[in-house]
N, C-alpha and C positions, 0 to 999 in steps of 0.2 A: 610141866609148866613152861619150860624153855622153848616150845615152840608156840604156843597160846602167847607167850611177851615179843614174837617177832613178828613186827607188823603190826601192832597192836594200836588198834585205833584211838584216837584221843579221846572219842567218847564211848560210852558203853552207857547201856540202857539196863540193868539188873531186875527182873521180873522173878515170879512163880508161878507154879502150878494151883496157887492157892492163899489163902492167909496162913502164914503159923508153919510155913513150913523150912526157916531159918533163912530167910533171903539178907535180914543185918548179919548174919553170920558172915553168912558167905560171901556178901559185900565186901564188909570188914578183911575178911581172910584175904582176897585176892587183893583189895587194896597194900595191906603189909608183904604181900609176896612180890608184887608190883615194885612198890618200895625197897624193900632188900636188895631188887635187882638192880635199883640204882637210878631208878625212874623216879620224876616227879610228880606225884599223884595226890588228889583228894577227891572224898566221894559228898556225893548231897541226894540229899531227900527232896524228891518231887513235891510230895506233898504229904504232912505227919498228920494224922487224927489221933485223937484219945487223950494228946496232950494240950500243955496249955506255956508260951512264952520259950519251953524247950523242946528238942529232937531227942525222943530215950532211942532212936535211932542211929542217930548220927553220934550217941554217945557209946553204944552198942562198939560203934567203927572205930573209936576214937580209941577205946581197950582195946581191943584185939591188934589195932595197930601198933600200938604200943608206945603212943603219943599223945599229947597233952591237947587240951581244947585248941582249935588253933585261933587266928585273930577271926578269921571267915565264921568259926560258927559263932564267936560273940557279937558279929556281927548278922547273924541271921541268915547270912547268905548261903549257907548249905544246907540251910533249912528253911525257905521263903515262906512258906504256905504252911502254916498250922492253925490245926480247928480242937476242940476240945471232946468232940466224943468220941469213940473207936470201932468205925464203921466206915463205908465206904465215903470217900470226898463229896459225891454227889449228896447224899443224906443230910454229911456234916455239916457239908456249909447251909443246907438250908434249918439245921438245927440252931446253930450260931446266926442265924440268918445274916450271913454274907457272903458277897458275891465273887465267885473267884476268878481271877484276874491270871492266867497264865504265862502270861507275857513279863509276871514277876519271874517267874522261875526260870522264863529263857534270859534275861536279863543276868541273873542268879552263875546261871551257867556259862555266858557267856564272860561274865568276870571273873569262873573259875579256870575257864579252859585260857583266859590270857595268862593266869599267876600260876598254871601247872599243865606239864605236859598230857596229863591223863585226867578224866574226871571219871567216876565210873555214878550213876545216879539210880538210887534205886527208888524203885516204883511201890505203888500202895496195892498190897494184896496181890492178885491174878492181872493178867493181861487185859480180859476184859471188864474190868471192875470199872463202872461208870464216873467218871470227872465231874461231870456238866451235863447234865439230861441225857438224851442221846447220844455222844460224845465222851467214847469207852477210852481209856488209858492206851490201848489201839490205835486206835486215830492220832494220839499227843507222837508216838513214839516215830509212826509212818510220816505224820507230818512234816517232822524233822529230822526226818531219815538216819535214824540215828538205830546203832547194829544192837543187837540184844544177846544178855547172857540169862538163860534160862536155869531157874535153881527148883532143882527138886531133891526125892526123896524116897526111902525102901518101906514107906506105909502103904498097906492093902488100900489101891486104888489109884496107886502115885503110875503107874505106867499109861494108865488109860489115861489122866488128867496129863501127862508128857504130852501126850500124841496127841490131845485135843490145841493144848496149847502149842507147838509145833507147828499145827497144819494151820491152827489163824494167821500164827506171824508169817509162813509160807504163802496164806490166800493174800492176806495184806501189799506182799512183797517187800519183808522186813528179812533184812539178813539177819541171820542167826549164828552167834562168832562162837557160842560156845552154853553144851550144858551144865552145871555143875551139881555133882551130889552130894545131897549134905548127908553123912551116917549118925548122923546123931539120933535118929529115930528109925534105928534099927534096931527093932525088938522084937521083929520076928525072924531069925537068921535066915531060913528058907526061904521066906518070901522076901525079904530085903536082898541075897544073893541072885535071887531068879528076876531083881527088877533090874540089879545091876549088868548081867548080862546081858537079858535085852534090849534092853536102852542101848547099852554098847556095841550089841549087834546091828539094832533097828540103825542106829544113825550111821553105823557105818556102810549099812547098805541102802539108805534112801538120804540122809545128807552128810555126802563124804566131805562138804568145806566145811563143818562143825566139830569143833573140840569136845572131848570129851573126857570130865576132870572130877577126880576125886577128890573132897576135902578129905583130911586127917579126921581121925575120932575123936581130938583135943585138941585146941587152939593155943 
């Protein structure tokens, strides 16, 4: 972790390879290891579906960090954008029939990144999970050139969805600061050991500027 905190850009984009495959964890995590190290940090939600008035995301972050609600998310502000079903943003808002305003959450972030050295923001589901019709979670992250930390995992089929996801942020021309693995769904040792090599091998021999980080098995 001590060379992942040097250098370490004031923002960070936090993505998956998927839904469900613990990216509030691993927010969370890196946010309180950020912290420990003396850094000023909070994280936010691009955008929550399923819920309604609160982030179970940003409360996710709030435990593991091991900190109390701050004034920001009673203010909404590290959680701008919530819709009430749990599904992608595009679907949601037109279930909620309303229209999403994005410019809430650059707004959002730009008032995080003045009150904290670090924001780290995490994304809904996969990289390309659709926003706004056409207009994939992709396009929000390149638009604002903003670096990504990709979170996966040692589930049958998590190496092929790595390298899928990798090579858009790569077509995009989205830096990619770092992968993170989560073990918590490591339930098959073999095949969770044999994704953990490769991954660690693949990036070291096709993106040697990407970190490559294991979470703990307990938080």
């Amino acid at each position: 972790m001590k060379s992942f905190l040097e250098n370490l850009p004031s923002q960070l984009f936090v993505t998956g390879t998927g839904t469900d495959v613990g990216k509030s964890y691993a927010t969370g995590w890196l946010a309180r290891e950020i912290m420990r190290a003396g850094l000023s940090v909070i994280t936010q939600k691009l955008i929550q579906t399923g819920n309604r008035d609160f982030s179970e995301d940003i409360e996710v972050h709030r435990k593991i960090m091991g900190i109390p609600y701050q004034t920001v998310d009673k203010l909404h502000i590290t959680a701008p954008l919530i819709l009430s079903y749990p599904c992608s943003p595009d679907l949601a808002a037109k279930i909620d029939n309303v229209s999403l305003d994005f410019s809430v959450a650059d707004e959002a972030t730009g008032q995080l990144t003045s009150a904290f050295s670090h924001v780290l923001i995490e994304g809904a589901g996969g990289i390309m999970v659709p926003l706004k019709g056409d207009w994939l979670q992709i396009d929000y992250v390149k638009e604002r050139n903003l670096p990504a930390v990709v979170v996966t995992n040692g589930q049958l089929g998590s190496i092929s969805h790595t390298l899928l996801t990798l090579l858009a942020l790569r077509e995009a021309g989205i830096r990619i600061y770092a992968v993170v693995y989560n073990p918590y769904f490591d339930k098959d040792k073999t095949i969770a050991a044999d994704t953990r090599n490769y991954l660690k091998g693949y990036l070291s021999r096709h993106y040697q500027n990407t970190f490559y980080i294991e979470m703990p098995e307990t938080l």
